[in-house]
Biopython code that builds the backbone (N, CA, C, O; Angstrom):
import numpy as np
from Bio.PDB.StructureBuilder import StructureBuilder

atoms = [
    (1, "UNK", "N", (147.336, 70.029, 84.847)),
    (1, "UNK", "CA", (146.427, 69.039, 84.284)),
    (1, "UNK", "C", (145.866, 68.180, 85.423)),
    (1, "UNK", "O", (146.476, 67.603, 86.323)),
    (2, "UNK", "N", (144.657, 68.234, 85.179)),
    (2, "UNK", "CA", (144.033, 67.347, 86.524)),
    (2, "UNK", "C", (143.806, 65.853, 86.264)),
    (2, "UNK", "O", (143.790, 65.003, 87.154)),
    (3, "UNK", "N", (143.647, 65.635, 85.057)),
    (3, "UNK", "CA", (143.726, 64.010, 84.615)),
    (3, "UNK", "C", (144.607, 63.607, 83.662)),
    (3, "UNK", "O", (144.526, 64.098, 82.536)),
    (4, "UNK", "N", (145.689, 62.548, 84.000)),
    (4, "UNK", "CA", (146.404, 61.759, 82.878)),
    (4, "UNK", "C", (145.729, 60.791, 82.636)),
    (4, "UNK", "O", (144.635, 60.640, 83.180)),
    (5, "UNK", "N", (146.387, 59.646, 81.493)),
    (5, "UNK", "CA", (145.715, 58.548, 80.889)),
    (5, "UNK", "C", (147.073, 57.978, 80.444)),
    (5, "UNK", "O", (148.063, 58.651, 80.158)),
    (6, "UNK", "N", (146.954, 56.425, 80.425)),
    (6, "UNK", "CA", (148.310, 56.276, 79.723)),
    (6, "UNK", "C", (147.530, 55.677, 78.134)),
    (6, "UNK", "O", (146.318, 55.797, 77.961)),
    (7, "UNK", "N", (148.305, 55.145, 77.250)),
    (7, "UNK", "CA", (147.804, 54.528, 76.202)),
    (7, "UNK", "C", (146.690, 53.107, 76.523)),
    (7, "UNK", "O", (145.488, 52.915, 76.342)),
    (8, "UNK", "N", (147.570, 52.473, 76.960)),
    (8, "UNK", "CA", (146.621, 51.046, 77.374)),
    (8, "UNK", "C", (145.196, 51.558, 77.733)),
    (8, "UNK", "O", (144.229, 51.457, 76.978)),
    (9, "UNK", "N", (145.171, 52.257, 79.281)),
    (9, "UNK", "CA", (144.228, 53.166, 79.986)),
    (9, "UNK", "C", (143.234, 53.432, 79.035)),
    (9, "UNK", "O", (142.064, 53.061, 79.133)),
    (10, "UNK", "N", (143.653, 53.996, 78.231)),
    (10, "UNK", "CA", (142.602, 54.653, 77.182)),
    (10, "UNK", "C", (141.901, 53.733, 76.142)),
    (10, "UNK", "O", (140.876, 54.110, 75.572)),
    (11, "UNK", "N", (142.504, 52.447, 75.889)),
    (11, "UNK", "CA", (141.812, 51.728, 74.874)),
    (11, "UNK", "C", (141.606, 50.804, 75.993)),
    (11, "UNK", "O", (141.814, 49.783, 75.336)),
    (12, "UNK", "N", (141.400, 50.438, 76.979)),
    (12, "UNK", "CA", (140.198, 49.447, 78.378)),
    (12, "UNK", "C", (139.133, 50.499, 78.155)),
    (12, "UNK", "O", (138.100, 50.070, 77.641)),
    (13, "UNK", "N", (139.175, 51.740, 78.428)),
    (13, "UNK", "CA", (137.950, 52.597, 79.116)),
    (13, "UNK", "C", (137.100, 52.832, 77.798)),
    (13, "UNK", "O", (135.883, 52.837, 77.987)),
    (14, "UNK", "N", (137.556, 53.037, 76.427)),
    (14, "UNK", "CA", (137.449, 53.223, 75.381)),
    (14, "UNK", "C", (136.051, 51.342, 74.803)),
    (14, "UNK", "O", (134.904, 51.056, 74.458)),
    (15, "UNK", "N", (137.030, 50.909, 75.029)),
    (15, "UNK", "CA", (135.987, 49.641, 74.854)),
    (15, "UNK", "C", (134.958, 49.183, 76.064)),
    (15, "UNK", "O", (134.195, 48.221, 75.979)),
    (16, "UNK", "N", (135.082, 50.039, 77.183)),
    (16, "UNK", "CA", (133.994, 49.770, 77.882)),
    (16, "UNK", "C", (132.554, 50.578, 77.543)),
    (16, "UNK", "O", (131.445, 50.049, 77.468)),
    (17, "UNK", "N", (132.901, 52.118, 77.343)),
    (17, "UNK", "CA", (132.239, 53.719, 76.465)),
    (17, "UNK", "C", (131.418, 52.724, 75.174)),
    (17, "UNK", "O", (130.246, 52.864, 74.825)),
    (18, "UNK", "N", (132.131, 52.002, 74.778)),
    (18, "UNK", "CA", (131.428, 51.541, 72.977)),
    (18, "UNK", "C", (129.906, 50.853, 73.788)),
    (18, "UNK", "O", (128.778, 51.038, 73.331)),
    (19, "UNK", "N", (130.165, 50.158, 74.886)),
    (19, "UNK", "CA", (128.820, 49.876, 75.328)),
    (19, "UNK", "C", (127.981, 50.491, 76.475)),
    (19, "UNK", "O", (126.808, 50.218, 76.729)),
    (20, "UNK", "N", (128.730, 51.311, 77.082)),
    (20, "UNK", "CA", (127.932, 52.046, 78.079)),
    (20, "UNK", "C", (126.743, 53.273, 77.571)),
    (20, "UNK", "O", (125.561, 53.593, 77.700)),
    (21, "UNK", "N", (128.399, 53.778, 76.718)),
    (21, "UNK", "CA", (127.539, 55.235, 76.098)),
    (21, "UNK", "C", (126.265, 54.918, 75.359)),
    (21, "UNK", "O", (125.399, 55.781, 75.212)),
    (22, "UNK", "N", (126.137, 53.698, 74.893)),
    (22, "UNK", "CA", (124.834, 53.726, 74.165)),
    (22, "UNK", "C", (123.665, 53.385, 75.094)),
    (22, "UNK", "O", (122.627, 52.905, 74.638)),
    (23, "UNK", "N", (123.880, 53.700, 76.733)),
    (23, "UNK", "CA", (123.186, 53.773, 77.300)),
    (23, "UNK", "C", (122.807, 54.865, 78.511)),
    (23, "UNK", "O", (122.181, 54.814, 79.570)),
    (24, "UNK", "N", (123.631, 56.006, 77.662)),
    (24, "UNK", "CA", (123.640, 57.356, 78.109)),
    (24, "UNK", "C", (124.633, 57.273, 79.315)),
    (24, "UNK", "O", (124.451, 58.114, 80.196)),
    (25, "UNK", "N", (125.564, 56.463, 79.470)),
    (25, "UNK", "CA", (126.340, 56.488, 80.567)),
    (25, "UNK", "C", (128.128, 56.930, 80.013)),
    (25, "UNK", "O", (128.697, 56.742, 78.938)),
    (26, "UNK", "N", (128.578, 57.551, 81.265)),
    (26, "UNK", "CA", (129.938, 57.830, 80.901)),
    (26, "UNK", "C", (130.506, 57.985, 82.035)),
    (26, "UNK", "O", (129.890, 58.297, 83.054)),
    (27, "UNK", "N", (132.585, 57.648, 81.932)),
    (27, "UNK", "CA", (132.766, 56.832, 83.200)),
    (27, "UNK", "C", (132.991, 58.307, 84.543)),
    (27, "UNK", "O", (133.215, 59.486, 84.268)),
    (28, "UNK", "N", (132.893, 57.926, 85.417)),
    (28, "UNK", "CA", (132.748, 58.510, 86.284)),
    (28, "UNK", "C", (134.193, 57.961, 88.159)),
    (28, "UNK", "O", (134.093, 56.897, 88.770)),
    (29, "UNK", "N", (135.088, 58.918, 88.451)),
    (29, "UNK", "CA", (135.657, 58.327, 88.912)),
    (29, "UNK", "C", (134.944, 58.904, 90.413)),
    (29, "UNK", "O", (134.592, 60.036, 90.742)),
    (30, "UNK", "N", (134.910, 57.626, 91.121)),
    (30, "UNK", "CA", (134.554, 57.770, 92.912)),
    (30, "UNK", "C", (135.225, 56.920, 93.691)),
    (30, "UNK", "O", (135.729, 55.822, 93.453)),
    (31, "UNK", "N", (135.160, 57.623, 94.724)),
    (31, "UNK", "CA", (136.038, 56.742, 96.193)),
    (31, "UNK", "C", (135.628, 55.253, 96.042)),
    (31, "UNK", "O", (134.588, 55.068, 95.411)),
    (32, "UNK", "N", (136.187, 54.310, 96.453)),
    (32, "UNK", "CA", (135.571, 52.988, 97.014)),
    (32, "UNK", "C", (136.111, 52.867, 98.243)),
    (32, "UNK", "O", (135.925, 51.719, 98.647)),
    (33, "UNK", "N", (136.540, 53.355, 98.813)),
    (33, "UNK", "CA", (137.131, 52.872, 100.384)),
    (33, "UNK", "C", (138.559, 54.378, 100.758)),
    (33, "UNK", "O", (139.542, 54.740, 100.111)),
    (34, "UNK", "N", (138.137, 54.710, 101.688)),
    (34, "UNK", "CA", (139.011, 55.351, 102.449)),
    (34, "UNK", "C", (139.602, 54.975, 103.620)),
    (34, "UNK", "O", (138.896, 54.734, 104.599)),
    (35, "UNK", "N", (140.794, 54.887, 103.668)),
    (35, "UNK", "CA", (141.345, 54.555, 105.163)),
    (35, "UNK", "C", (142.718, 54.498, 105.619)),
    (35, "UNK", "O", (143.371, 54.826, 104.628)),
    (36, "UNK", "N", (143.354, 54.310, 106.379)),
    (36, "UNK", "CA", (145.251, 54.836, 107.011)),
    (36, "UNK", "C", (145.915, 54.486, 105.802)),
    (36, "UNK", "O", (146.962, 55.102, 105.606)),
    (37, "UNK", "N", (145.427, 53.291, 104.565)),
    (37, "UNK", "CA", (146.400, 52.926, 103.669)),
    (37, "UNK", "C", (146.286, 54.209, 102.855)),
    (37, "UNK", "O", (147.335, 54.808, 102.614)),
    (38, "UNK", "N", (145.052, 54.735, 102.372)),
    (38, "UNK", "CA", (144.887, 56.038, 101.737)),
    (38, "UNK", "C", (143.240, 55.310, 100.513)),
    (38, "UNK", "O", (142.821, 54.153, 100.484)),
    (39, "UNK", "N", (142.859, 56.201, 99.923)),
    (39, "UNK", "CA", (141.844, 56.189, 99.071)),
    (39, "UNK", "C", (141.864, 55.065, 98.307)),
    (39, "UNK", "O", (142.952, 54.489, 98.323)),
    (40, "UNK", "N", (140.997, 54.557, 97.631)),
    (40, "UNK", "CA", (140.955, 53.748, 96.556)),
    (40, "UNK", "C", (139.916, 54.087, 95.672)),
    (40, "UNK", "O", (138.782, 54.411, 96.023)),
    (41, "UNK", "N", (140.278, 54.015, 94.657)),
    (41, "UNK", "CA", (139.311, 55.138, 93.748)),
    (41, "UNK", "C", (138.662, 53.464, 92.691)),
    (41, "UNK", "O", (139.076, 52.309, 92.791)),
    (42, "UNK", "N", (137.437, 54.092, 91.674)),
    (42, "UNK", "CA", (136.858, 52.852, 90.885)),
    (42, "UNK", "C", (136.661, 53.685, 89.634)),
    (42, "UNK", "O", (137.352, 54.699, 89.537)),
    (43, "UNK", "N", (136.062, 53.478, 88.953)),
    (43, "UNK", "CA", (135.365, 53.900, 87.416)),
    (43, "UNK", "C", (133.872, 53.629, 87.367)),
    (43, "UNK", "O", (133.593, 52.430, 87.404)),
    (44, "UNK", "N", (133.064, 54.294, 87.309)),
    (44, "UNK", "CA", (131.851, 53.435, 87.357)),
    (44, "UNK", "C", (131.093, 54.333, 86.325)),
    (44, "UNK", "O", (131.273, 55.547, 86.426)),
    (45, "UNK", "N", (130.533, 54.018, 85.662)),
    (45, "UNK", "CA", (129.615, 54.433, 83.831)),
    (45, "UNK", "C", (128.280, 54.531, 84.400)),
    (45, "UNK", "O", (127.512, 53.623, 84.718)),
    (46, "UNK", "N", (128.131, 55.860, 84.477)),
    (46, "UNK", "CA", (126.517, 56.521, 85.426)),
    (46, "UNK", "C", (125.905, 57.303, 84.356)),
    (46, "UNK", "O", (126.480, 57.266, 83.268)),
    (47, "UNK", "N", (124.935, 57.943, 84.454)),
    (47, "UNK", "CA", (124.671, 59.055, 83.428)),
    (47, "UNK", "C", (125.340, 60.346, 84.432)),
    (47, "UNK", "O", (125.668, 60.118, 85.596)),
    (48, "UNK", "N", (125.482, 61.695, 83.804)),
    (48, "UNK", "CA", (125.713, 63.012, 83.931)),
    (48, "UNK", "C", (124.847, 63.401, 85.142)),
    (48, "UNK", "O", (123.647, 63.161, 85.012)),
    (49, "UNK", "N", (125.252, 63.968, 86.315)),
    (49, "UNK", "CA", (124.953, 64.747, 87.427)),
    (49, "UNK", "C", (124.950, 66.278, 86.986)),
    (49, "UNK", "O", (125.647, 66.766, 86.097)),
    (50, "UNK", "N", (124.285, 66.752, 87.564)),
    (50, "UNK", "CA", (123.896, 68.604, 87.831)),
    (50, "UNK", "C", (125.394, 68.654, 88.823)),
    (50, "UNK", "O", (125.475, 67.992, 89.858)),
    (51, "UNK", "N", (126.486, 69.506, 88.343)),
    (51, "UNK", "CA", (127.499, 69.843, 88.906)),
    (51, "UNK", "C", (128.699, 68.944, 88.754)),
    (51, "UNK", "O", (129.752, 69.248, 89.315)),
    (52, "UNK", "N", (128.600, 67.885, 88.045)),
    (52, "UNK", "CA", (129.517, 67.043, 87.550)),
    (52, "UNK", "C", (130.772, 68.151, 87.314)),
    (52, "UNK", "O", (130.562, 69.313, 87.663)),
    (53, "UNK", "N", (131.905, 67.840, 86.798)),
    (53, "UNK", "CA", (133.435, 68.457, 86.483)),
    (53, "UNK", "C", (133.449, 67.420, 85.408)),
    (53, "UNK", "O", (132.986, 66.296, 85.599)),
    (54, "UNK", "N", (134.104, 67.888, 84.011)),
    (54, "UNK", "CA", (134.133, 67.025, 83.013)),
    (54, "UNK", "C", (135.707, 67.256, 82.755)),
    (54, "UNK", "O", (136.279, 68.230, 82.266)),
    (55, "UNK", "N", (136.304, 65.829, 83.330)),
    (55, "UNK", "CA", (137.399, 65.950, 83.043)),
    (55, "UNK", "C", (137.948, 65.444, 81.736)),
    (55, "UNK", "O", (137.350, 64.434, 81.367)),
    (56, "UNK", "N", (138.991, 65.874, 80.853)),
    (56, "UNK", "CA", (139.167, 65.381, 79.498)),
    (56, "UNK", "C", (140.556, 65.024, 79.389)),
    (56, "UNK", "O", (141.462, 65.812, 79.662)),
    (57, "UNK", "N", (140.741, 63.798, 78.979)),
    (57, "UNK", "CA", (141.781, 62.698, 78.920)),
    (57, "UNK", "C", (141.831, 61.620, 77.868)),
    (57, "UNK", "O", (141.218, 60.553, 77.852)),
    (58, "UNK", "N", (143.150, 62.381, 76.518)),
    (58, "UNK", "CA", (142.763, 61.429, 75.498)),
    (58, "UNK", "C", (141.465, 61.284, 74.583)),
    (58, "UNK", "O", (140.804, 60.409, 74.024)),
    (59, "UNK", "N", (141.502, 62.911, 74.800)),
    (59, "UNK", "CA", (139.916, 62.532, 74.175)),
    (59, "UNK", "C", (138.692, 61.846, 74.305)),
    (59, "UNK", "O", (137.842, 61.615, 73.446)),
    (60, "UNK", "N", (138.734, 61.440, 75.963)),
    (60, "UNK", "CA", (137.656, 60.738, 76.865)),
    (60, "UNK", "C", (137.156, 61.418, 77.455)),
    (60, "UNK", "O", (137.986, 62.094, 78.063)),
    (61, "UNK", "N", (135.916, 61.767, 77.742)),
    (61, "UNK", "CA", (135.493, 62.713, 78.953)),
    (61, "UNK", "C", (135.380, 61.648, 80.483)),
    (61, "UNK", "O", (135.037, 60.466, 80.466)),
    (62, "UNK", "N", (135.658, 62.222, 81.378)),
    (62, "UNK", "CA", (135.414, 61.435, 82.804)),
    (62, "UNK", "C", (134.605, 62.331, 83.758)),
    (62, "UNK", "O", (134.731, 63.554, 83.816)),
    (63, "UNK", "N", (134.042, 61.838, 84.254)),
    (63, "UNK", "CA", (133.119, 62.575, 84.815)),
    (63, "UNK", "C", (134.097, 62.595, 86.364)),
    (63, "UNK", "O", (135.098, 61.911, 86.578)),
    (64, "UNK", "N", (133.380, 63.703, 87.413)),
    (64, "UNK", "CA", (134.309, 63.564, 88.864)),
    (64, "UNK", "C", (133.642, 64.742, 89.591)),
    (64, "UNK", "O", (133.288, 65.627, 88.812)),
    (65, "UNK", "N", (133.366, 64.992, 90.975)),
    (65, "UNK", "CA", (132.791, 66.069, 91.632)),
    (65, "UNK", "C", (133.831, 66.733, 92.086)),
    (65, "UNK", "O", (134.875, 66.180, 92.432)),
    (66, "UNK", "N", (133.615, 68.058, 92.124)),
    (66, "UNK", "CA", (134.465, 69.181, 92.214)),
    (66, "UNK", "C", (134.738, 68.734, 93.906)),
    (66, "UNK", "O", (135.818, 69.175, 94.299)),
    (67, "UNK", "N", (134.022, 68.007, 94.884)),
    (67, "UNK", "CA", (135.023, 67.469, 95.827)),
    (67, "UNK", "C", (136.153, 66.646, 95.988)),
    (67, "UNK", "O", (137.061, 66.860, 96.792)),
    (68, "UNK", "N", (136.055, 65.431, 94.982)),
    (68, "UNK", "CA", (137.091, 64.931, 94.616)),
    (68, "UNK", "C", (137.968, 65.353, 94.325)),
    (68, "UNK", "O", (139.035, 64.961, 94.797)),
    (69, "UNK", "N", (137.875, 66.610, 93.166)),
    (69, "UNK", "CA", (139.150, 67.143, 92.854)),
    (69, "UNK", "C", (140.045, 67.876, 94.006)),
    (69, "UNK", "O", (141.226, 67.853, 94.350)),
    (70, "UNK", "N", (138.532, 68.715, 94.530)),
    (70, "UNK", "CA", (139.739, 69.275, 95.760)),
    (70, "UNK", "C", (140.578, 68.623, 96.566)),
    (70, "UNK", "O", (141.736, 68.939, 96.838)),
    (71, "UNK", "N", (139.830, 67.500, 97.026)),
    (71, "UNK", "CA", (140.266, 66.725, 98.047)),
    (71, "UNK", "C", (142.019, 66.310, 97.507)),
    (71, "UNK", "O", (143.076, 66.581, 98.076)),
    (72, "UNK", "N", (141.730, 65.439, 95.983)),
    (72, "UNK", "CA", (142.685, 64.648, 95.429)),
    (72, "UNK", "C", (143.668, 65.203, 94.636)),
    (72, "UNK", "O", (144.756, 64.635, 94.545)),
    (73, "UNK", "N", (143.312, 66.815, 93.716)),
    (73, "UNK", "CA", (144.072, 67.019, 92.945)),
    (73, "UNK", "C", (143.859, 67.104, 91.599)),
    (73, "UNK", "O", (143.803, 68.031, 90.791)),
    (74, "UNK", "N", (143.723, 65.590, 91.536)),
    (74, "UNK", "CA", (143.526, 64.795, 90.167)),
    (74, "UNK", "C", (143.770, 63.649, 90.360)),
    (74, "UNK", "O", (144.068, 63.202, 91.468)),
    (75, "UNK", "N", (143.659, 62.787, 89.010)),
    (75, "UNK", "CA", (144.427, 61.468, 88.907)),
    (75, "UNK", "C", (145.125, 60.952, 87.945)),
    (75, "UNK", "O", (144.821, 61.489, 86.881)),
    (76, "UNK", "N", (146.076, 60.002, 87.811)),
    (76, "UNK", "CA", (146.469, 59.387, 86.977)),
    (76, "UNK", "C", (145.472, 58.259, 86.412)),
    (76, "UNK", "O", (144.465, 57.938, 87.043)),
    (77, "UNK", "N", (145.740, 57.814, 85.462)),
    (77, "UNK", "CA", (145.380, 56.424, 85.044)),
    (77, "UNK", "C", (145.706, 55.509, 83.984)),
    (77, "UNK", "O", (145.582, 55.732, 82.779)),
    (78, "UNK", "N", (146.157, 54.396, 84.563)),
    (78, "UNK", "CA", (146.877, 53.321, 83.965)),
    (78, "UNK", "C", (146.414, 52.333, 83.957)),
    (78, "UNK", "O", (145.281, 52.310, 84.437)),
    (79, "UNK", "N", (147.074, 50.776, 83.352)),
    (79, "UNK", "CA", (146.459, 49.705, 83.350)),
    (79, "UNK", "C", (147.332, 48.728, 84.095)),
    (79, "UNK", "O", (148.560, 48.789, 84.031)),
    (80, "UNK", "N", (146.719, 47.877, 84.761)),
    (80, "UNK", "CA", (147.730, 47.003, 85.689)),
    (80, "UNK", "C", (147.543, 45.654, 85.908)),
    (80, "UNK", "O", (146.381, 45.389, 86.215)),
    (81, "UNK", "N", (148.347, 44.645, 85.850)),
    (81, "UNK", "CA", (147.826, 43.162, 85.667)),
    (81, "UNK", "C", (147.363, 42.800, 86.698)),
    (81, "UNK", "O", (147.836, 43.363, 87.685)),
    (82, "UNK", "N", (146.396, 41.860, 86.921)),
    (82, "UNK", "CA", (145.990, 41.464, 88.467)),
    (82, "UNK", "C", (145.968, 40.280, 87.996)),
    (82, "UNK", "O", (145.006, 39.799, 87.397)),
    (83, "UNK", "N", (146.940, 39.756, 88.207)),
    (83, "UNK", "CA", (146.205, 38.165, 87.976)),
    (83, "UNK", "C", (146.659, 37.517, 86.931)),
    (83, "UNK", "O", (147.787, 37.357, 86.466)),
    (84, "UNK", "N", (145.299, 37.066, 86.545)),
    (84, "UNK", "CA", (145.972, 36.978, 84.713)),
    (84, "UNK", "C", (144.651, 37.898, 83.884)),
    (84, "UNK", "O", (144.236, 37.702, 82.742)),
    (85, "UNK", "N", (144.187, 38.927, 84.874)),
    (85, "UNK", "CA", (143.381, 40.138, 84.306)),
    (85, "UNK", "C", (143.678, 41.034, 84.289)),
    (85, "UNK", "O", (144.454, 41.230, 85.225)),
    (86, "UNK", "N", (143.449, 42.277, 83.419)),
    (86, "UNK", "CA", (143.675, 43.568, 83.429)),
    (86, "UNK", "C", (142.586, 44.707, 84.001)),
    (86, "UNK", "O", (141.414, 44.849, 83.651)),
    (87, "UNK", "N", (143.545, 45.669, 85.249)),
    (87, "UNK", "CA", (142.036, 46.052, 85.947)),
    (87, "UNK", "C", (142.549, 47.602, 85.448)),
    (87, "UNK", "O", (143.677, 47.742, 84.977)),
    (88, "UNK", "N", (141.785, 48.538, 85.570)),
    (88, "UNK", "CA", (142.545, 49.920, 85.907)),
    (88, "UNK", "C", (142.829, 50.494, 87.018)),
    (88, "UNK", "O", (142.357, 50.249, 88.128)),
    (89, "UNK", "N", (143.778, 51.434, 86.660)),
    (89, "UNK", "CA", (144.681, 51.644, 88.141)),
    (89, "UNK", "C", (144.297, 53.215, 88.501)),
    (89, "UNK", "O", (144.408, 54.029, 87.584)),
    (90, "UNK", "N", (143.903, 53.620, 89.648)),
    (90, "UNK", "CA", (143.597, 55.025, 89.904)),
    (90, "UNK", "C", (144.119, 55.362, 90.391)),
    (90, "UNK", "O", (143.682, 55.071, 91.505)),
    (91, "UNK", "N", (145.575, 56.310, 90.609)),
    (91, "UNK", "CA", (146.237, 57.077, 91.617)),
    (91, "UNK", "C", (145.851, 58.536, 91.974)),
    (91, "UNK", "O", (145.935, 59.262, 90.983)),
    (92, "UNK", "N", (145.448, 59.182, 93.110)),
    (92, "UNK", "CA", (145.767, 60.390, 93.251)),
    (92, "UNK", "C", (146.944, 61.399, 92.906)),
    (92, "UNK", "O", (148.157, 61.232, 93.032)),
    (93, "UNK", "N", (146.280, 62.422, 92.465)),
    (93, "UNK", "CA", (147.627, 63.113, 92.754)),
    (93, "UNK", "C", (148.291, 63.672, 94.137)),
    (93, "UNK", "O", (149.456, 63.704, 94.533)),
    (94, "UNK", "N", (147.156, 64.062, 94.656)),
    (94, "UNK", "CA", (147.347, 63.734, 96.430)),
    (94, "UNK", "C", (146.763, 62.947, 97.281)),
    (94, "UNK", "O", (145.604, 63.045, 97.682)),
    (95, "UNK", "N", (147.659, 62.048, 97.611)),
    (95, "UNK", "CA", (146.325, 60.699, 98.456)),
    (95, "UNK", "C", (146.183, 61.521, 99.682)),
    (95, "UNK", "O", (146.942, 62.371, 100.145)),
    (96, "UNK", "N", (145.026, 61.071, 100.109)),
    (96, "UNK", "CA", (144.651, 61.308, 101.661)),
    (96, "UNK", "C", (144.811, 60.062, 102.359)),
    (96, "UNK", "O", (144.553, 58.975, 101.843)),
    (97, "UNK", "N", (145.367, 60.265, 103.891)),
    (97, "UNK", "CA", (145.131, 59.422, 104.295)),
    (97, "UNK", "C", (144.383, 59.003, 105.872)),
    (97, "UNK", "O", (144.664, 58.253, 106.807)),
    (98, "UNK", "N", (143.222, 60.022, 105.509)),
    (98, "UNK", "CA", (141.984, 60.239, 106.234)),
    (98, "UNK", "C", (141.162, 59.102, 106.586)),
    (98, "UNK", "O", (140.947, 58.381, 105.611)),
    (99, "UNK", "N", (140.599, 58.684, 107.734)),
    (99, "UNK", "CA", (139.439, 57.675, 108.271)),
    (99, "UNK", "C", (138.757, 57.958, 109.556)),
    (99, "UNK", "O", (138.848, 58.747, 110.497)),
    (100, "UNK", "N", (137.747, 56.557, 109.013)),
    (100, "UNK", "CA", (137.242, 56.921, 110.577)),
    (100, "UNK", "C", (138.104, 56.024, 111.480)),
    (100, "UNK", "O", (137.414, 55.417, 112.299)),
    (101, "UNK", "N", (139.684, 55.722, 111.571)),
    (101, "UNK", "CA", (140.029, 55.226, 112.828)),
    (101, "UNK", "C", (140.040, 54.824, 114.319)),
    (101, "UNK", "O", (140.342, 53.827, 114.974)),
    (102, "UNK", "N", (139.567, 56.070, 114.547)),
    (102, "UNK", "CA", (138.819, 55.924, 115.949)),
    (102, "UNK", "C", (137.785, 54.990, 115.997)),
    (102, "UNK", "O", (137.850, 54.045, 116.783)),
    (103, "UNK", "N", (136.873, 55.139, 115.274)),
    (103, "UNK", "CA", (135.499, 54.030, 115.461)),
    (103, "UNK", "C", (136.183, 52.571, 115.179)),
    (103, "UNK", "O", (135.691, 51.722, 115.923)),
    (104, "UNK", "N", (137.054, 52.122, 114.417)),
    (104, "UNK", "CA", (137.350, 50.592, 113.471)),
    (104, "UNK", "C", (138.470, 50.381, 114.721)),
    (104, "UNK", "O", (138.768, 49.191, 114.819)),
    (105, "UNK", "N", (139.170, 51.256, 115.711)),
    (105, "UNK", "CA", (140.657, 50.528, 116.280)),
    (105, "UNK", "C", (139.844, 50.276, 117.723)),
    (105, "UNK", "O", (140.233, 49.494, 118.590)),
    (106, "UNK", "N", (138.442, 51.231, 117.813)),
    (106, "UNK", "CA", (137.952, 50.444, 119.159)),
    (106, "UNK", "C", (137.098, 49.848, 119.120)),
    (106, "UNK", "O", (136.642, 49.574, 120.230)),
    (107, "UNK", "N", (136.298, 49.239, 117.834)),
    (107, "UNK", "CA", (135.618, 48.244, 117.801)),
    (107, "UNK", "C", (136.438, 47.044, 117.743)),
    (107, "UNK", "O", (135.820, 46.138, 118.302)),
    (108, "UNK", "N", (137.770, 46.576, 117.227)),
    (108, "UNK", "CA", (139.223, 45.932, 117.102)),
    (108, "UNK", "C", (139.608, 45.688, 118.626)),
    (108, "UNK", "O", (140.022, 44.613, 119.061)),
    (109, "UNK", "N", (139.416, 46.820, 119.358)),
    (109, "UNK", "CA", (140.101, 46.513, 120.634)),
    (109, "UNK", "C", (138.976, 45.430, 121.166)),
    (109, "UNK", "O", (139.145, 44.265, 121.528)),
    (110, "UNK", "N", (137.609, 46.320, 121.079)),
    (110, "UNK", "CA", (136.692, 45.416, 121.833)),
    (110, "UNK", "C", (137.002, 44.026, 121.754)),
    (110, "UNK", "O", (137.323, 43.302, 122.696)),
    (111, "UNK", "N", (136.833, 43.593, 120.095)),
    (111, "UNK", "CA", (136.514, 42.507, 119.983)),
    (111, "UNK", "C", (138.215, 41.913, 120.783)),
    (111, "UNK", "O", (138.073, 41.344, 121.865)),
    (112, "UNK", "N", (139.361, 42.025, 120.372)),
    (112, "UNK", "CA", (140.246, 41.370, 121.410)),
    (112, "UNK", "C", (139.774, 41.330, 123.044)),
    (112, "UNK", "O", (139.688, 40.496, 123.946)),
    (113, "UNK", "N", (139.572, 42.502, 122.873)),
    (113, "UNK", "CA", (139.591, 41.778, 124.726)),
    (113, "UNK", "C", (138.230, 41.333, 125.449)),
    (113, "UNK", "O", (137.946, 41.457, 126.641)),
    (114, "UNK", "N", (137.562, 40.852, 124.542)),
    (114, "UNK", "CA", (136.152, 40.402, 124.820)),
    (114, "UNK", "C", (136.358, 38.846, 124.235)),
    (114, "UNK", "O", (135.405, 38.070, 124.294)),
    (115, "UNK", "N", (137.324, 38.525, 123.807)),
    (115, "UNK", "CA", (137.760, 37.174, 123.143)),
    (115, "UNK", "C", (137.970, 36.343, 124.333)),
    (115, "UNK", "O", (138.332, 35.172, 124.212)),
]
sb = StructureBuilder()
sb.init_structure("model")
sb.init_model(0)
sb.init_chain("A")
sb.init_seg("    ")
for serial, (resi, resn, name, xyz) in enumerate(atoms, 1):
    if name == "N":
        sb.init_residue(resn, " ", resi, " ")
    sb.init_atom(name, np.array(xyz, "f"), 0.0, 1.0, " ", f" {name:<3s}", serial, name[0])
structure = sb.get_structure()
């Protein structure tokens, strides 16, 4: 199975769908940041791409590019307190923990020793 959902998971994404979908949008999972900690994934309610992967979870469809999957696996998804808000939580099933390091540890150096 390439996508879980837990219960909570499904009634956040579920009440976000009641207003997206009526604007031809459905959620869609993508990177937001890659780097040594590993991926961080988002949800974002787009319309349907040419080559999309329709993943099905709970009777939700999620949208995701067949690179993601390779890259990641799949994902989980849960709900998690931040605060005193509730955000959703995206885990890989395989994180990467791929970057551009080289470019960010010697722009880091620069700036130290140019201080």
């Amino acid at each position: 199975m390439q996508i879980q959902i837990s219960t909570s998971a499904k009634a956040y994404i579920e009440k976000k769908l009641a207003f997206y979908a009526k604007k031809g949008r459905m959620p869609r999972i993508v990177v937001a940041e890659r780097s040594c900690s590993g991926a961080v994934f988002r949800l974002h309610f787009e319309p349907a791409r040419e080559g999309d992967i329709s993943l099905i979870a709970g009777g939700i469809d999620i949208l995701a590019s067949q690179e993601l999957l390779d890259d990641f696996g799949g994902f989980e998804l849960d709900l998690e307190q931040f605060f005193f808000a509730s955000r959703l939580k995206i885990v890989p099933l395989r994180q990467s923990y791929s970057c551009n390091c080289t470019e960010k540890c010697v722009k880091s150096q620069n700036y130290v020793l140019n201080r």
